[in-house]
C-alpha positions in Angstrom: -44.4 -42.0 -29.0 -43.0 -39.2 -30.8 -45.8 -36.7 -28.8 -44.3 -38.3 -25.3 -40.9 -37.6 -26.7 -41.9 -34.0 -27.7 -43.3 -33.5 -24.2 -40.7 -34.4 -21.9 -38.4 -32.1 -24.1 -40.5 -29.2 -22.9 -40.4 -30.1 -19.7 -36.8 -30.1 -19.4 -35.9 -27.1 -21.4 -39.0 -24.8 -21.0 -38.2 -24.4 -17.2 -34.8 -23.6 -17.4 -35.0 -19.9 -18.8 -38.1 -19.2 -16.6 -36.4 -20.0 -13.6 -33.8 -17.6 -14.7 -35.7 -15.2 -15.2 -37.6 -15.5 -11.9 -34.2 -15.6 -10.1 -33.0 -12.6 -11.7 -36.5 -11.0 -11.2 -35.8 -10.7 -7.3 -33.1 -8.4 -7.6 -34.4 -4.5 -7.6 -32.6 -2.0 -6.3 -36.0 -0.5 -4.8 -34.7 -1.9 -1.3 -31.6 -0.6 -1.6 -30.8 2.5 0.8 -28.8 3.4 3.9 -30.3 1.7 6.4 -28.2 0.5 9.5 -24.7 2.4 11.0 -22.6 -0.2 12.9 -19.0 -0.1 14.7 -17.7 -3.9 15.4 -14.1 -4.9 17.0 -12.2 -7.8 17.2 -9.2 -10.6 17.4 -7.5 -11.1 13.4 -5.5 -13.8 13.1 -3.1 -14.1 10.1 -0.7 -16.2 8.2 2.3 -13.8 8.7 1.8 -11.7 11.7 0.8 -11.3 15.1 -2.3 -11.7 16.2 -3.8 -8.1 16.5 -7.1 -6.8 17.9 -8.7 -4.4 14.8 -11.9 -2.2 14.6 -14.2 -1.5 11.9 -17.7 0.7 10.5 -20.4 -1.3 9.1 -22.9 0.6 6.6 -25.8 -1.4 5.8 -27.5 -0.6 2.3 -30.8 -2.6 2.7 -32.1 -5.7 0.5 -31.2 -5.9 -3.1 -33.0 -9.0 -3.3 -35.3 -11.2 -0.7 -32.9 -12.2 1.9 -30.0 -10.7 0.1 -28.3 -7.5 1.8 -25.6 -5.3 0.3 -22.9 -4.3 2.9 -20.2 -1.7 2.9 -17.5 -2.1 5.3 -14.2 -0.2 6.5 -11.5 -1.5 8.8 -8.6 -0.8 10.5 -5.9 -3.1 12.5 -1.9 -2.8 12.9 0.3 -5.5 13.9 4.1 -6.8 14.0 5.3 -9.4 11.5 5.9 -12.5 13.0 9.9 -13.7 14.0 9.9 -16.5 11.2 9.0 -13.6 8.7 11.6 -11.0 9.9 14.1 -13.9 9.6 13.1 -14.4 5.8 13.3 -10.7 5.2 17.1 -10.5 6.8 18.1 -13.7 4.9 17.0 -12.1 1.4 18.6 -9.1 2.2 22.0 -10.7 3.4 21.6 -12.5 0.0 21.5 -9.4 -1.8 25.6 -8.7 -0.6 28.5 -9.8 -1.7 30.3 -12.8 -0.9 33.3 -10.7 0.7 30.7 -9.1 3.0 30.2 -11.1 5.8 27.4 -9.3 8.0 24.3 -10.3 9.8 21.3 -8.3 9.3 18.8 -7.4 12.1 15.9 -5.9 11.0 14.5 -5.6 14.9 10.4 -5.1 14.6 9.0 -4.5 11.8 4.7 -3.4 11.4 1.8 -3.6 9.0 -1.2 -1.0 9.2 -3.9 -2.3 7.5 -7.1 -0.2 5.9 -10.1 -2.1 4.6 -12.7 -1.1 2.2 -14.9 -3.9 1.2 -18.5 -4.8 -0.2 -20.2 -7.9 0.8 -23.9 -9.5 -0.4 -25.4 -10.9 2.6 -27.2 -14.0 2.9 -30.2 -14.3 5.7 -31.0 -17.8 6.9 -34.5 -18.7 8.0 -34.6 -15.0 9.1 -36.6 -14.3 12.2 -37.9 -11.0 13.8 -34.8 -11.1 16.6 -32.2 -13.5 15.4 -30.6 -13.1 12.2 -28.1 -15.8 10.9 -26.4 -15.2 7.7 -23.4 -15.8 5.7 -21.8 -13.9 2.7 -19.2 -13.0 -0.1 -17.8 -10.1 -1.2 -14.4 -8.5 -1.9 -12.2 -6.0 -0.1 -9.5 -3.7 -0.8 -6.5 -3.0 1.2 -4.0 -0.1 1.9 -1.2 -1.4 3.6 1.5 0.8 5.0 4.9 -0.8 6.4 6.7 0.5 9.3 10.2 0.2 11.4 13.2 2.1 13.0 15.4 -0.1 10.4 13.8 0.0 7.4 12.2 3.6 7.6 13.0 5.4 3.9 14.7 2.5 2.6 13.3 0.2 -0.4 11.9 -2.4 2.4 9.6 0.2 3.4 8.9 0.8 -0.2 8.1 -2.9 -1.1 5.6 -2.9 2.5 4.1 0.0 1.1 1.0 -1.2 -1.4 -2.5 -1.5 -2.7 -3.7 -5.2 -1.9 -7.5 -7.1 -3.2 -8.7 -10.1 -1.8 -11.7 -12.1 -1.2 -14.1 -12.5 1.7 -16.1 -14.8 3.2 -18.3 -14.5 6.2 -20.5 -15.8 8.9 -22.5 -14.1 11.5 -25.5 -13.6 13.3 -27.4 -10.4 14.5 -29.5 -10.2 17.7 -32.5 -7.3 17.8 -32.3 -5.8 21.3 -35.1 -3.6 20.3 -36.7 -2.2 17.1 -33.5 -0.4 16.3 -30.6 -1.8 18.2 -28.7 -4.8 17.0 -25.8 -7.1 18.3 -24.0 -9.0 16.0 -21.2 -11.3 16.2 -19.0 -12.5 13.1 -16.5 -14.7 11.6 -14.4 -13.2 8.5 -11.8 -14.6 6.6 -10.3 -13.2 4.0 -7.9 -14.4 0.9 -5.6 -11.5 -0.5 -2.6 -12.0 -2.8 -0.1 -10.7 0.4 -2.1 -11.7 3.7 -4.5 -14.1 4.7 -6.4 -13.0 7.5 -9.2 -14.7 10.0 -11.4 -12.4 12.4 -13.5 -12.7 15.4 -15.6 -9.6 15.8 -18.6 -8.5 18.0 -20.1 -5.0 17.4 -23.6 -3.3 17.9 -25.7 -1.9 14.8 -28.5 0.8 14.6 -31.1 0.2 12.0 -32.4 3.0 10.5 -36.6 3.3 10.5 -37.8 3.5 7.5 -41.6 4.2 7.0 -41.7 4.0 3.0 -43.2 6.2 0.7 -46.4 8.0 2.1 
């Protein structure tokens, strides 16, 4: 009895740090190295503006682990602040007045550029030699600059003006055309602490050879 008990205590706890270890064994940074240069554009979709269309540059750094890809992306996309938001704006600022002021305040349009740097890890799925399904996390960071006839050099534009992080998820495919040429398509959404944002894109990728040391 006390041998069975004995036994089916390894079992349980011997595999867990050995399956840690082999996770963590797959990771090498032998794989990791420039090796695809893509542009991508697309619909983005937001909480609190217009929808816009956006572009962006996809660098991709190779396999940090099987089936795990490491991702550098940059982004651009500039939109107007939708009506229901302008309102809000005026209604603080008419709050900020006195009492004895009675004035309505129209702001008139008011934009949002919006510069993206992220880094994703990349999850393939049952890749194959031409289609690619995947789906991945990673973070991004955002320089956002605020713009309008009304509120240029005022503390408005100040308060637009800012440094934003946020989370991203995505999920995409990629098509080989040939040996070097990919098509992708790809869903993003992203949670920052100012903007959420959801994006369609479709873009083209060239993979770089790579023939390994000789």
């Amino acid at each position: 009895m006390n041998a069975g008990i004995r036994l089916a205590f390894v079992l349980l706890v011997a595999p867990t740090p050995l399956l840690g270890q082999g996770f963590f064994d797959q990771f090498s940074y032998e794989g990791v190295r420039l090796s695809g240069v893509g542009v991508d554009a697309g619909a983005v979709f937001s909480n609190r503006l217009n929808t816009a269309f956006g572009g962006g540059l996809r660098l991709d750094w190779g396999n940090i682990a099987p089936r795990i890809r490491v991702l550098f992306t940059a982004s651009y996309f500039k939109s107007d602040f939708k009506d229901a938001e302008i309102a809000e704006f005026e209604q603080q600022l008419e709050g900020l007045l006195p009492d004895t002021i009675d004035v309505s305040i129209d702001l008139g349009t008011i934009s949002w550029a919006d510069i993206g740097l992220g880094l994703d890890l990349q999850y393939w799925f049952q890749p194959s030699p031409r289609v690619r399904p995947y789906g991945g996390l990673g973070f991004a960071v955002h320089f956002r600059d605020g713009d309008g006839a009304a509120i240029d050099g005022t503390f408005v534009e100040n308060a637009l003006d800012m440094v934003d992080a946020g989370i991203v998820g995505s999920l995409g495919f990629e098509v080989a055309v040939t040996q070097t040429l990919l098509l992708t398509a790809e869903g993003r959404g992203e949670l920052s602490t100012e903007l959420m944002t959801l994006s369609a894109r479709g873009g083209v990728t060239y993979r770089i050879p790579y023939r390994g040391a000789e």
